[in-house]
C-alpha positions, -999 to +999 in steps of 0.1 A: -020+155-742+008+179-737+008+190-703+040+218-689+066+198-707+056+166-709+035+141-731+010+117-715-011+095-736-039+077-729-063+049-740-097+042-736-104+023-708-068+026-697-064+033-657-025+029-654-015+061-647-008+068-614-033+102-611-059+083-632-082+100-601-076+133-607-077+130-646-108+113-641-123+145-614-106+171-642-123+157-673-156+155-648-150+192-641-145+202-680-176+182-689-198+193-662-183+228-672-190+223-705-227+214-699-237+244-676-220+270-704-246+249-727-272+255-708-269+291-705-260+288-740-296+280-744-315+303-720-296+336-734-298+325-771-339+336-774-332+366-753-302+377-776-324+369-810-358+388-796-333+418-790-323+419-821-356+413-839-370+450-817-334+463-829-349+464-866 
């Protein structure tokens, strides 16, 4: 992962780096992100195809 100009890598299961916290709280943010935009993903997909099925 490229971050500004640097390079981290990482490992499963590794917790050596020193802000393995806050990776930990970011990648918990982008999944929990990731599941709401799913679920709404979900709730607007029938509304968006019954709009288009009166559109025709």
């Amino acid at each position: 992962m490229e971050i500004g100009n640097e390079v981290h890598s990482f490992l499963g299961g590794d917790i050596s780096h020193p802000d393995i916290d806050k990776i930990h709280l970011e990648l918990k943010r982008i999944r929990l992100q990731m599941k709401a935009m799913d679920d709404i993903a979900e709730i607007v997909s029938p509304e968006i195809q019954v709009l288009a099925e009166t559109d025709l």
